[in-house]
C-alpha positions in Angstrom: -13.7 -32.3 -20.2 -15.0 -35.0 -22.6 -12.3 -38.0 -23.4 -12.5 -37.1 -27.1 -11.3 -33.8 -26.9 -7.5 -34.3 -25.9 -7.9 -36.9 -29.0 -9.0 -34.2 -30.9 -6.7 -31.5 -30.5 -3.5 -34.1 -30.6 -4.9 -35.2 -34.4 -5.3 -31.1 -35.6 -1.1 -31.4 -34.7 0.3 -34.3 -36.6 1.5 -34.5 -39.8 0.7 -37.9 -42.2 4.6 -38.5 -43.0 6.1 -41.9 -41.9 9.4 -42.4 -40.2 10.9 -44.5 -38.4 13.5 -45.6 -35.9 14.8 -49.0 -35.8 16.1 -48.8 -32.0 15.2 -51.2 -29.7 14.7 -51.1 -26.2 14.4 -52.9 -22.8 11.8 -51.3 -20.5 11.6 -51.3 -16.8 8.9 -53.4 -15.6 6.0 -55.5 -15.5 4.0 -58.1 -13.2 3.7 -61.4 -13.9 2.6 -63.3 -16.2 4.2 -60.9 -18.7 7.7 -60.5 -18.2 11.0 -59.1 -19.8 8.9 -55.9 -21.5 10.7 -54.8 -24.5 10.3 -52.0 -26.9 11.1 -53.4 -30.5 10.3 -50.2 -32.7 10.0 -46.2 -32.1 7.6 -45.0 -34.3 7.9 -41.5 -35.8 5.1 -39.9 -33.8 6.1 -36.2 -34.6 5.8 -36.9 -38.1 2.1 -38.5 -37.9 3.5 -42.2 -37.2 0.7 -43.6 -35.0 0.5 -47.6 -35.1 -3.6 -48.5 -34.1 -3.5 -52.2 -34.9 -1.0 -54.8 -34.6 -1.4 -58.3 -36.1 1.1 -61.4 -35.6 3.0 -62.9 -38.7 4.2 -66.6 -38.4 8.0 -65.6 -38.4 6.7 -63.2 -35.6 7.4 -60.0 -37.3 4.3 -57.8 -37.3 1.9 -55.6 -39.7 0.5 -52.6 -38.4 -2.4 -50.5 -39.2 -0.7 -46.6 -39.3 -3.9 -44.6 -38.4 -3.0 -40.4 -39.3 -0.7 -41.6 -42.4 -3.6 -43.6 -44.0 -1.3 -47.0 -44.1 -0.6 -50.7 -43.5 2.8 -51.5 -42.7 5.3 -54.5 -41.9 7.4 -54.3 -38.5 10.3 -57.0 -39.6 12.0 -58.6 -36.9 15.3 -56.1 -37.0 12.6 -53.2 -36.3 12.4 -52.1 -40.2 9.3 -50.6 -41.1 8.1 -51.0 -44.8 5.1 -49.6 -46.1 2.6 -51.9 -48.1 -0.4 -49.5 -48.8 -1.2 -45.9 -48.6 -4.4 -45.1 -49.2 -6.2 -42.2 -50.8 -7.4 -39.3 -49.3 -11.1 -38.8 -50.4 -12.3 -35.7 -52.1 -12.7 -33.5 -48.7 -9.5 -34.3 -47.5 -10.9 -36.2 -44.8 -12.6 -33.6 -42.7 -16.2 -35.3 -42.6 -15.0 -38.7 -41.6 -17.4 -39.5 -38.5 -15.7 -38.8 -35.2 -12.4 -38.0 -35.9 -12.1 -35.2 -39.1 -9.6 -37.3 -40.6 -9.7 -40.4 -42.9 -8.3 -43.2 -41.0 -7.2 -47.3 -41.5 -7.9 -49.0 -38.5 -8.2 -52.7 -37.6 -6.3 -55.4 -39.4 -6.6 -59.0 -40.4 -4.1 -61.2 -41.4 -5.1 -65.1 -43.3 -2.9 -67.8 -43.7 -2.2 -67.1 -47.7 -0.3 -63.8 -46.4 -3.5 -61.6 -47.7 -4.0 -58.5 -45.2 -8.0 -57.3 -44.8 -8.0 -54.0 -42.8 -10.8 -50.6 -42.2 -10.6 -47.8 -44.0 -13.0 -44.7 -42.5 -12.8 -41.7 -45.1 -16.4 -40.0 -45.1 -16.6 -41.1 -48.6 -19.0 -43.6 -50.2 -16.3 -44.8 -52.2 -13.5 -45.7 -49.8 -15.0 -46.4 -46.4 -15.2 -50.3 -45.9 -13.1 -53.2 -45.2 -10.5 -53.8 -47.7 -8.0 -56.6 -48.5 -3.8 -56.4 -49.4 -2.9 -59.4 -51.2 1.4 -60.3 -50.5 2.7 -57.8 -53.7 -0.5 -56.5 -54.9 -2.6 -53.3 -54.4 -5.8 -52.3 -51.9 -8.9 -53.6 -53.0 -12.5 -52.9 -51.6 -14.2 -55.9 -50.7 -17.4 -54.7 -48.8 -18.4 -51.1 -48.5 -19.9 -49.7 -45.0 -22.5 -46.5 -44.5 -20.0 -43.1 -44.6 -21.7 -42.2 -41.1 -19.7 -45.2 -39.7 -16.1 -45.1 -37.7 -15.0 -48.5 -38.3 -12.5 -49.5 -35.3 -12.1 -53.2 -34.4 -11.5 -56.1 -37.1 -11.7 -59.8 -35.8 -12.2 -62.8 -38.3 -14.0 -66.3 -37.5 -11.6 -68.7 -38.5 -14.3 -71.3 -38.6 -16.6 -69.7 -40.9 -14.2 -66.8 -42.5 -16.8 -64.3 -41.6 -15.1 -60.9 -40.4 -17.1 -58.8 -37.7 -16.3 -55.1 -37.8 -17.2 -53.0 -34.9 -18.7 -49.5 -35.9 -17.6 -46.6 -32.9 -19.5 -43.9 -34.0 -23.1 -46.1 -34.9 -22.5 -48.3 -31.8 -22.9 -51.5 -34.3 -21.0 -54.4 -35.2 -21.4 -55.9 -38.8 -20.7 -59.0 -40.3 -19.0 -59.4 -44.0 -19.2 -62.4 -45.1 -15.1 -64.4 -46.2 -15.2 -63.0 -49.6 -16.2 -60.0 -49.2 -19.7 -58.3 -50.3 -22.5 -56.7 -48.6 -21.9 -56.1 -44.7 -25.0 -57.4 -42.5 -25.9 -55.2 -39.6 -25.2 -58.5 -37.0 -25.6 -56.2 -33.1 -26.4 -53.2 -32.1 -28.1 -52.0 -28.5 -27.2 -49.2 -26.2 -24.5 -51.5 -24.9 -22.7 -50.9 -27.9 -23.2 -47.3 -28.3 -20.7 -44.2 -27.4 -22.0 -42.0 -24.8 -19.6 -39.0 -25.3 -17.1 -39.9 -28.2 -16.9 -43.7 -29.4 -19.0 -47.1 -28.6 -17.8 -50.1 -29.4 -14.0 -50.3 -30.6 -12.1 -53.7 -29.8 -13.7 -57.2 -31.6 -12.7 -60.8 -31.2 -13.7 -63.9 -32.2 -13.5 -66.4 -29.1 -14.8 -69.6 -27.3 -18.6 -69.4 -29.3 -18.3 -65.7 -29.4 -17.7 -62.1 -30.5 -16.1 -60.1 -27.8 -16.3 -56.3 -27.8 -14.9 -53.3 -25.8 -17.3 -50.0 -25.4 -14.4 -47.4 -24.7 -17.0 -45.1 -23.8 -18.6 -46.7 -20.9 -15.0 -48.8 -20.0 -17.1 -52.4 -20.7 -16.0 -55.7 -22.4 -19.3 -57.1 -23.9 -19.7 -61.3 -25.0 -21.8 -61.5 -27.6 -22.4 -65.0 -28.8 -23.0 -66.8 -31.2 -26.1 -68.8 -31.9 -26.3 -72.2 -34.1 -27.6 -69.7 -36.7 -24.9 -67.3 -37.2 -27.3 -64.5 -35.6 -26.0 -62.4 -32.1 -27.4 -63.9 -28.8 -27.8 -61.9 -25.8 -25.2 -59.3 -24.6 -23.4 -59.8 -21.2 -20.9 -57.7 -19.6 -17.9 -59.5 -19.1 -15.9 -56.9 -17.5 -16.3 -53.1 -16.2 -14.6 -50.0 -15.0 -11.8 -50.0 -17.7 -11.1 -46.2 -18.6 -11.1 -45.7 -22.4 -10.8 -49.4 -22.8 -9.2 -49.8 -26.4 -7.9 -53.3 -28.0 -7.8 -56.3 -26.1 -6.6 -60.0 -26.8 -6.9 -63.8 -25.3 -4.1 -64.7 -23.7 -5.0 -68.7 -24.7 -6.1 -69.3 -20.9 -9.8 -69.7 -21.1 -11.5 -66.2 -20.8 -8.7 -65.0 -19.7 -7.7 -61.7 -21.4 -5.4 -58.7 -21.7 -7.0 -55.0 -22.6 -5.4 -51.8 -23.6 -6.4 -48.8 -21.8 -5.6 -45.6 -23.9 -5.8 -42.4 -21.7 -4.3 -44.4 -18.6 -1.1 -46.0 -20.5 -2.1 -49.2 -19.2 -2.2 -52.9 -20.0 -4.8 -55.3 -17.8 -4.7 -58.7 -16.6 -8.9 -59.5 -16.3 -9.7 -63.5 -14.8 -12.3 -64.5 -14.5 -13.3 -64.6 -11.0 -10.7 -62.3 -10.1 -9.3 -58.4 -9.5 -8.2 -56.8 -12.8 -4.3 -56.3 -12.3 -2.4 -54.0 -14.3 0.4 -55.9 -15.9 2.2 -52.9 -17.7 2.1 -49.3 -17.3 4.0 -46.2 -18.4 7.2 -47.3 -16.7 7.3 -50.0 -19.3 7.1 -47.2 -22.3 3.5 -47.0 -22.8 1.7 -44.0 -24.1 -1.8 -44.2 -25.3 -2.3 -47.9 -25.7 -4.0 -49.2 -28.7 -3.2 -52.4 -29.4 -2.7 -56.4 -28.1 -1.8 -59.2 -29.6 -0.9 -62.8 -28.3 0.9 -64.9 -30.1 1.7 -68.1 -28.1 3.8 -66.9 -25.5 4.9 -63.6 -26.8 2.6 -60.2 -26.3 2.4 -57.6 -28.7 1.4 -53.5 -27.3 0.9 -50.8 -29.5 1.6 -47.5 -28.1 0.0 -44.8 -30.2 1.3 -41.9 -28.4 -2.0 -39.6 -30.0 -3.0 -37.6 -27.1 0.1 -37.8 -24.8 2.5 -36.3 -27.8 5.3 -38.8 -26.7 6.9 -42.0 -28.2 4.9 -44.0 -30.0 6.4 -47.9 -30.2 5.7 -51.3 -30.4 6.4 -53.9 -27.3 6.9 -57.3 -26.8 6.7 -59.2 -23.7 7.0 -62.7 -22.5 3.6 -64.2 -21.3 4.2 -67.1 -18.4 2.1 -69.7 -17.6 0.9 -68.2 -14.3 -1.1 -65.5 -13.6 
């Protein structure tokens, strides 16, 4: 059976209503270096409530990209949910967005004025594209994207303010420049592409590079970045990671921490060492999405899509060996 379809037949269930639980949660284990696993928020996933992207505020509360409801929301540090954005549906309702059937926000940014940039994939000429939530104000388009593209992973330079968008269903990854405008086709190659469902999905900026995770063919790909802005050669940083989703730095060289969806998983991958899974299903994963580090704090996304079970946001304490 392809990997898509179970994603496919969980999405023609749920509903596009948010709710939310503000219950928290300690889970039952984990390896080091993460440690004292806790589950902050349940997310409504019967009602459609499916969290896809996680990004850190200062105060450590989090925003959240709300993938089948169409929205960008803040996780306070109680475990409140607010909404800041819903977005429209597009004429068709959604069913000829690439990939999935359904219109979709996706990856999200966050800048240091409070402003949120984050994907929209409708189908539509008019909506798909990377758009940008200033603190109190409304969605605004700042770069529109071809309606044959799934747009997945966000990841912004903060040298340069450039944003690099991975593309899931055109294997591509574009660059937009910092305010906005046309989107510049910056990779694309087979290593990129989907082979069943999606290609490239997770994107970050890192050490002279963009990093990006195939979910298809389970790679990690370093892409970098040459004195001229353009993509230098691909390699393969990492292999064998089923339906490898998000992933994030963990501030220890190329040391990083990936999200595998169907598995429930969260790996450890060194450099010059085995993969080791650091949280699992025992710790309240289903469906993995999302990582983010934030000093010495780790943030996991549990989507829930495909396994129908609770979809929540962890944190767990990152240690200094590993």
């Amino acid at each position: 059976m392809p990997k898509h379809l179970p994603f496919r037949l969980a999405v023609a269930t749920a509903g596009a209503v948010i709710g939310f639980t503000a219950v928290s949660s300690t889970a039952e284990a984990a390896a080091p270096p993460l440690s004292h696993p806790r589950i902050v928020a349940h997310f409504d996933r019967p009602a459609g409530q499916v969290a896809e992207s996680v990004v850190v505020r200062p105060n450590g509360s989090a925003d959240v990209g709300l993938i089948l409801s169409r929205q960008v929301a803040h996780v306070t540090l109680g475990g409140r949910v607010e909404v800041l954005a819903t977005m429209p549906l597009p004429a068709d309702g959604g069913v000829n967005t690439p990939g999935t059937g359904f219109a979709a926000v996706t990856g999200i940014e966050r800048t240091g004025d409070g402003t949120l940039y984050f994907l929209y994939s409708a189908g539509d000429e008019h909506l798909t594209g990377l758009w940008k939530l200033r603190p109190g104000g409304k969605p605004e388009r700042v770069a529109a994207l071809p309606t044959a593209s799934f747009l997945n992973g966000l990841a912004r330079d903060d040298r340069t303010g450039d944003f690099y968008i991975t593309d899931s269903t055109q294997g591509r990854v574009w660059q937009v420049g910092p305010h906005g405008g046309t989107a510049e086709l910056w990779a694309a190659g087979e290593d990129l592409a989907p082979v069943h469902f999606f290609g490239a999905n997770g994107v970050k900026v890192h050490n002279g590079a963009v990093w990006v995770s195939n979910i298809d063919r389970g790679t990690i790909l370093r892409i970098p970045l040459t004195d001229k802005g353009t993509a230098g050669p691909h390699q393969v940083k990492a292999s064998g990671l089923d339906s490898v989703d998000d992933f994030a730095f963990t501030g220890r060289g190329d040391q990083l921490l990936a999200a595998l969806n169907i598995p429930n998983k969260v790996v450890l991958i060194t450099p010059g060492k085995a993969d080791r899974i650091v949280l699992d299903e025992s710790d309240g994963l289903q469906n993995t999405t999302s990582v983010a580090v934030d000093g010495d704090t780790v943030y996991v996304a549990s989507g829930a899509l495909t396994t129908g079970g609770d979809a929540n946001l962890l944190t767990a304490h990152l240690g200094h060996r590993g």
